[in-house]
Chimera marker file (.cmm) of the C-alpha trace (Angstrom):
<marker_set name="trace">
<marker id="1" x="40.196" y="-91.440" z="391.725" r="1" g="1" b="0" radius="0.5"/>
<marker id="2" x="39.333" y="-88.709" z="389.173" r="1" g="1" b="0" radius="0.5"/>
<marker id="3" x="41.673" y="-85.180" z="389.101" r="1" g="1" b="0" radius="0.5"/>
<marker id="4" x="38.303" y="-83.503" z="390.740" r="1" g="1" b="0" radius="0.5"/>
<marker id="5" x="38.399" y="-85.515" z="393.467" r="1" g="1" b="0" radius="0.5"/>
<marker id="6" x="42.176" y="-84.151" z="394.419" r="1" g="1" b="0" radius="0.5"/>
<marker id="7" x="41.202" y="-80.353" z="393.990" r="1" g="1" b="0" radius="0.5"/>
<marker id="8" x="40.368" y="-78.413" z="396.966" r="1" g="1" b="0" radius="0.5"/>
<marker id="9" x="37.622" y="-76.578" z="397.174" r="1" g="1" b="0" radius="0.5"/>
<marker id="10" x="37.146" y="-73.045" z="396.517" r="1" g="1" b="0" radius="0.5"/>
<marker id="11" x="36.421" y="-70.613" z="399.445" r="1" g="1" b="0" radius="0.5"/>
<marker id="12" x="33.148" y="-68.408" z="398.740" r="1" g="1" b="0" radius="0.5"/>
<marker id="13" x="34.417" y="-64.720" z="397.157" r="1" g="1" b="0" radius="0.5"/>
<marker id="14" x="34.350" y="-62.084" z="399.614" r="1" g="1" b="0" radius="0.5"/>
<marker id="15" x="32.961" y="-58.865" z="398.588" r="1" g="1" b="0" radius="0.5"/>
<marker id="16" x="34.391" y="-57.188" z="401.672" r="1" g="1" b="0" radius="0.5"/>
<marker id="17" x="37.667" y="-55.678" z="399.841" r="1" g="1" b="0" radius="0.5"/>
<marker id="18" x="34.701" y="-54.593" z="396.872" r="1" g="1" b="0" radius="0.5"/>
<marker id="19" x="32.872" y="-52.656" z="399.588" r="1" g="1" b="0" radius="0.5"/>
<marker id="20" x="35.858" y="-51.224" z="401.272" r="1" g="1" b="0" radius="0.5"/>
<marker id="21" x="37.082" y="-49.730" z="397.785" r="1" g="1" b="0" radius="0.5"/>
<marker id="22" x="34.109" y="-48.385" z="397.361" r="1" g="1" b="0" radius="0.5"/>
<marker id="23" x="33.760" y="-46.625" z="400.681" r="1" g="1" b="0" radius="0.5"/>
<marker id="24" x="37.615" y="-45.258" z="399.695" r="1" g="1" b="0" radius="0.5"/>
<marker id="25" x="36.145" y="-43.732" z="395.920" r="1" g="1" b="0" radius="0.5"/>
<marker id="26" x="33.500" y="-41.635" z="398.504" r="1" g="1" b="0" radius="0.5"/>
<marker id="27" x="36.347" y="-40.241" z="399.661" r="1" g="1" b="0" radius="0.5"/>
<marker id="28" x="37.579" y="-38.583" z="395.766" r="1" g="1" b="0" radius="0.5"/>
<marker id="29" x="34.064" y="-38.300" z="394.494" r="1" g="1" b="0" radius="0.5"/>
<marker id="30" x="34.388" y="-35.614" z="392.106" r="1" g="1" b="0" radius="0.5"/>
<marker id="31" x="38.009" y="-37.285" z="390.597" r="1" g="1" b="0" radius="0.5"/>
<marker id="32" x="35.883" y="-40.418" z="390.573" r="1" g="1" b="0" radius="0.5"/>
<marker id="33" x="32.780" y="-39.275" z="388.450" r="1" g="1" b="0" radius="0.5"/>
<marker id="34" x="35.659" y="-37.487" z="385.879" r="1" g="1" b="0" radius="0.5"/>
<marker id="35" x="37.094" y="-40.512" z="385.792" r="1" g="1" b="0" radius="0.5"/>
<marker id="36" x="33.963" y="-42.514" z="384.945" r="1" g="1" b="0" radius="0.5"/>
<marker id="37" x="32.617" y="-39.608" z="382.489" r="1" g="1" b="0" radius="0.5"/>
<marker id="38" x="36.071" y="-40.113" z="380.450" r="1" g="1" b="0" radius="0.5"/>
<marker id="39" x="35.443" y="-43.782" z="380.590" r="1" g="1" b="0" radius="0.5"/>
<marker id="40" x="32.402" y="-43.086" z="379.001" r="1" g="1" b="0" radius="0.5"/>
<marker id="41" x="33.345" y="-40.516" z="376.316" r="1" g="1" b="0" radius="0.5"/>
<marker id="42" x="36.256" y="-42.490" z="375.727" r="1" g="1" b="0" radius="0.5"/>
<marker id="43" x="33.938" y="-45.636" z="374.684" r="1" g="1" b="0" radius="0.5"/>
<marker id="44" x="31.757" y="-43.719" z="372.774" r="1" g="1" b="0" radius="0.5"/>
<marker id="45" x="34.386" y="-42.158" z="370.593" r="1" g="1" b="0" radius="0.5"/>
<marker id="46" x="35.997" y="-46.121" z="370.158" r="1" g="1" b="0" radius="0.5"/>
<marker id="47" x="32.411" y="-47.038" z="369.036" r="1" g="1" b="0" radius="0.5"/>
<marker id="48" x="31.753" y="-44.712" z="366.188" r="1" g="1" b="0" radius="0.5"/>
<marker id="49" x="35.099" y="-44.988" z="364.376" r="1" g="1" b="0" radius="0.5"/>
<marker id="50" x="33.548" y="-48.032" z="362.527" r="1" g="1" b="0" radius="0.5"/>
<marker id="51" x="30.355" y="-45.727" z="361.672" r="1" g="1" b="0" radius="0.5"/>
<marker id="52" x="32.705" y="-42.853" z="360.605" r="1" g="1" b="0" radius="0.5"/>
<marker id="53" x="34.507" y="-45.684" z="358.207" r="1" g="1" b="0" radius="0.5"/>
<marker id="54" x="31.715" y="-46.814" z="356.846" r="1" g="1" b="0" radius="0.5"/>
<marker id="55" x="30.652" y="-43.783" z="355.735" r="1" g="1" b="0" radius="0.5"/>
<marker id="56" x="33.661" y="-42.522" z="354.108" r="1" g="1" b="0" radius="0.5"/>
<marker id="57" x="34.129" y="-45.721" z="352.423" r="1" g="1" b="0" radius="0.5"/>
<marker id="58" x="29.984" y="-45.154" z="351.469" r="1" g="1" b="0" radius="0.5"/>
<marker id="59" x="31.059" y="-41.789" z="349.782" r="1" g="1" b="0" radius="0.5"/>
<marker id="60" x="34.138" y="-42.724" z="347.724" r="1" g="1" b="0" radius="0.5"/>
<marker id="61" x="32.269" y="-45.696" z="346.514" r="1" g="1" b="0" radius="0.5"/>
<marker id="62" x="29.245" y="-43.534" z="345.678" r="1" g="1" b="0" radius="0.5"/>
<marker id="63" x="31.872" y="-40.732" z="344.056" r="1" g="1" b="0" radius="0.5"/>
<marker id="64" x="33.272" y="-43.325" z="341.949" r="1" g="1" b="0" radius="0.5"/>
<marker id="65" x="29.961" y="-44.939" z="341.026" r="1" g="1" b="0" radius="0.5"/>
<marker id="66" x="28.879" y="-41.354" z="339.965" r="1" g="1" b="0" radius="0.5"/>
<marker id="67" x="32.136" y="-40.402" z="337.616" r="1" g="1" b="0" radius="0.5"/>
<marker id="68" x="31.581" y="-43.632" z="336.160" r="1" g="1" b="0" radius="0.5"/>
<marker id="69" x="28.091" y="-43.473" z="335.128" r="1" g="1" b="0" radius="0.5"/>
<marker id="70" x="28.642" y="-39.767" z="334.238" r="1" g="1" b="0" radius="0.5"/>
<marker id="71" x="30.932" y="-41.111" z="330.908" r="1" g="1" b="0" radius="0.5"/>
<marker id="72" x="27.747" y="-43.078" z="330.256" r="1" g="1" b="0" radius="0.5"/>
<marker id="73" x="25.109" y="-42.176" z="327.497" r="1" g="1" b="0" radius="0.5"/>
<marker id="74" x="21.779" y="-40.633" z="328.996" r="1" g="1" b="0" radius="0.5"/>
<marker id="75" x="19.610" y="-43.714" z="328.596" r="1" g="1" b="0" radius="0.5"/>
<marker id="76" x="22.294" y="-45.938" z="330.016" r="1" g="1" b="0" radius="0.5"/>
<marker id="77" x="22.396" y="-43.210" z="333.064" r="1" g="1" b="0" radius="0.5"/>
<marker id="78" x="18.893" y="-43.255" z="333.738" r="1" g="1" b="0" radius="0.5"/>
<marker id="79" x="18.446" y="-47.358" z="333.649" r="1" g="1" b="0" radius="0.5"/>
<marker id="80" x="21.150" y="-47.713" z="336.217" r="1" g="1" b="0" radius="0.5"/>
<marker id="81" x="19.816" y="-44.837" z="338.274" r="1" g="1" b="0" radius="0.5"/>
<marker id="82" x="16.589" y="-46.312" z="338.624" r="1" g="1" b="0" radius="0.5"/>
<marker id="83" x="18.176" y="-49.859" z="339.036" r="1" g="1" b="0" radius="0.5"/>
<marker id="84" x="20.741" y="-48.535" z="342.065" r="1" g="1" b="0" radius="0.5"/>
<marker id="85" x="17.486" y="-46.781" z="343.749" r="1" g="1" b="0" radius="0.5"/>
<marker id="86" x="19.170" y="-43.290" z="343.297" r="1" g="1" b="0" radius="0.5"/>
<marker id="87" x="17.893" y="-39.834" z="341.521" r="1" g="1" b="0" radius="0.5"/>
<marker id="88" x="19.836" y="-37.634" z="339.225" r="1" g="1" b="0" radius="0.5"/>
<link id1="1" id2="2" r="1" g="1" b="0" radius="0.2"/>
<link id1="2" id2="3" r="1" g="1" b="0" radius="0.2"/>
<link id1="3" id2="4" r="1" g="1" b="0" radius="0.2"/>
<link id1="4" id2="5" r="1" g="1" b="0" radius="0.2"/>
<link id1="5" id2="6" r="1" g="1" b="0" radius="0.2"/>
<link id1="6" id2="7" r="1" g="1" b="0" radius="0.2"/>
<link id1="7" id2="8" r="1" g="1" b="0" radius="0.2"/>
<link id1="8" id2="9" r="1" g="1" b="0" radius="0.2"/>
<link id1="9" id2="10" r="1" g="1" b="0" radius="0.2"/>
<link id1="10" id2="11" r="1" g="1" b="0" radius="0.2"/>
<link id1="11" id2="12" r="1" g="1" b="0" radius="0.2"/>
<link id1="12" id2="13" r="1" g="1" b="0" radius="0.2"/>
<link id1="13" id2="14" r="1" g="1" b="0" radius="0.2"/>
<link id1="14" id2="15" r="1" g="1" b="0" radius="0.2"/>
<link id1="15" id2="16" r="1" g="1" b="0" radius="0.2"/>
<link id1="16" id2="17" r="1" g="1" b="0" radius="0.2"/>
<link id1="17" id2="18" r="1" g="1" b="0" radius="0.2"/>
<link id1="18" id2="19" r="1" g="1" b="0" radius="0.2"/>
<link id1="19" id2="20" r="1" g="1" b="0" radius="0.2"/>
<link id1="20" id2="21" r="1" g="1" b="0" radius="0.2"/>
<link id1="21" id2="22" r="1" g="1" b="0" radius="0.2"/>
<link id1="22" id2="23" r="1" g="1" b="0" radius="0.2"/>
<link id1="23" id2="24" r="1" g="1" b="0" radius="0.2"/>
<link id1="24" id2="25" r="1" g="1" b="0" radius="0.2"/>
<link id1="25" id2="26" r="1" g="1" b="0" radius="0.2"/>
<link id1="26" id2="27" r="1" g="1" b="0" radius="0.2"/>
<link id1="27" id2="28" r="1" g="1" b="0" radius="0.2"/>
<link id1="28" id2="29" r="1" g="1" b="0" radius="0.2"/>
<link id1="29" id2="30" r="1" g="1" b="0" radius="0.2"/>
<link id1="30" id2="31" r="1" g="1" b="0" radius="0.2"/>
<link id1="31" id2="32" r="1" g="1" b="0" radius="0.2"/>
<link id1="32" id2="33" r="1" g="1" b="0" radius="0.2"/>
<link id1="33" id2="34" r="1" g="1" b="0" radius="0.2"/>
<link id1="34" id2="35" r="1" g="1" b="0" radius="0.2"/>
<link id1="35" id2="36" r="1" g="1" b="0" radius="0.2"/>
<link id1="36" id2="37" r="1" g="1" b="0" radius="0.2"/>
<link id1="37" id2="38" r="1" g="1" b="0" radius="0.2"/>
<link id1="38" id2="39" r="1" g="1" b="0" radius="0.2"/>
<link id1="39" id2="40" r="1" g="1" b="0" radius="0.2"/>
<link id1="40" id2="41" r="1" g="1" b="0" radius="0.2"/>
<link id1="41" id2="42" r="1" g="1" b="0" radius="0.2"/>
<link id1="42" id2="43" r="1" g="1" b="0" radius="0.2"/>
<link id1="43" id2="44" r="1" g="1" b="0" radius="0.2"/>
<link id1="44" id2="45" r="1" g="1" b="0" radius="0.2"/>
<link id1="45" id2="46" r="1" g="1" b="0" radius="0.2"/>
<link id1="46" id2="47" r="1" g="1" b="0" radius="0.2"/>
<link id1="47" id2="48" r="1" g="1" b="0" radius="0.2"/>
<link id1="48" id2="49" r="1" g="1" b="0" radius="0.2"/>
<link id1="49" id2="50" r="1" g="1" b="0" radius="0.2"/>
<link id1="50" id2="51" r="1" g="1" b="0" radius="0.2"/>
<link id1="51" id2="52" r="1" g="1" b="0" radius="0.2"/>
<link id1="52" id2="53" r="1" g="1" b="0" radius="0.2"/>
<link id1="53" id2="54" r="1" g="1" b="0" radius="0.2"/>
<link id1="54" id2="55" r="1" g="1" b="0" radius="0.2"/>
<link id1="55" id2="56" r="1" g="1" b="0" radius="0.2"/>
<link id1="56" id2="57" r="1" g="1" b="0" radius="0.2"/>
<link id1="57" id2="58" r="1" g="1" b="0" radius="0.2"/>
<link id1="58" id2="59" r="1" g="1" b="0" radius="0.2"/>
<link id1="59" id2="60" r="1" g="1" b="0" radius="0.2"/>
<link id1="60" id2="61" r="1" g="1" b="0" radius="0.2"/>
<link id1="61" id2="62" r="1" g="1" b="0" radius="0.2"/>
<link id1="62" id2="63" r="1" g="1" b="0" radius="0.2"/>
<link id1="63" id2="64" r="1" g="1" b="0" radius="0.2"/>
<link id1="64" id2="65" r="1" g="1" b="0" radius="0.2"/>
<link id1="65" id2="66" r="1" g="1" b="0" radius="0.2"/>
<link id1="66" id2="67" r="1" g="1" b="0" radius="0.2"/>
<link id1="67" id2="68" r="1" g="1" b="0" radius="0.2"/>
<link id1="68" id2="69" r="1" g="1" b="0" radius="0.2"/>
<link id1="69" id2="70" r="1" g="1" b="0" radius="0.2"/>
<link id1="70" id2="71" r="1" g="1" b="0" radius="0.2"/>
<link id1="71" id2="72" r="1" g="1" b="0" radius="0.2"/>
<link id1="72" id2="73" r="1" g="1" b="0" radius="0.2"/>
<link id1="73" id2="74" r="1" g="1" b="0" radius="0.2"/>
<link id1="74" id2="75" r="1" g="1" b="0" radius="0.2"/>
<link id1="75" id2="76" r="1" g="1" b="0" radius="0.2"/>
<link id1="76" id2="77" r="1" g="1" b="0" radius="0.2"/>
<link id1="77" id2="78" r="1" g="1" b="0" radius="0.2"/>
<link id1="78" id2="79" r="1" g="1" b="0" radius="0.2"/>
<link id1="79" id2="80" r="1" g="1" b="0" radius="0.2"/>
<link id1="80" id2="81" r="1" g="1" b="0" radius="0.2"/>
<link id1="81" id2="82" r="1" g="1" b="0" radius="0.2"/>
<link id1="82" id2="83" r="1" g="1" b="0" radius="0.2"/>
<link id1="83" id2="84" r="1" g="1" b="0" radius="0.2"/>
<link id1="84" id2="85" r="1" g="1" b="0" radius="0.2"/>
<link id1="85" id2="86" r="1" g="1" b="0" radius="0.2"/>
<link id1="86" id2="87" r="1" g="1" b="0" radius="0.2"/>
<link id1="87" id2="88" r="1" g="1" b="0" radius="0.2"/>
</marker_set>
């Protein structure tokens, strides 16, 4: 005999308790959509902190790029310009 054979089976989930707190949120609608609205801005606000990293860590490493080629000679300046895809 196999461990399988020893487990009892599972009863089918009920989705009566589901429905039943759902018929109580009809009950607090308004608290229940500012509660699902925060949710939501909440989420949103989590998701673009790696966006607003990325672009400060773009800028410093552009900044630094930029003092460094400024110590450059002109010729020097324009080559890597060109090469990095960027205008002066």
């Amino acid at each position: 005999m196999t461990a399988d054979a020893k487990r009892p089976k599972r009863e089918k989930p009920s989705f009566k308790n589901l429905g039943r707190a759902i018929r109580f949120l009809g009950h607090y609608r308004n608290i229940t959509i500012a509660a699902y609205v925060a949710l939501f801005l909440s989420t949103g606000a989590q998701l673009l902190v790696p966006q607003l990293v990325q672009n400060i860590l773009d800028a410093v490493t552009r900044g630094m790029m930029a003092q460094q080629l400024a110590t450059q000679p002109a010729q020097v300046q324009s080559t890597v310009v060109s090469q990095a895809g960027m205008t002066m």
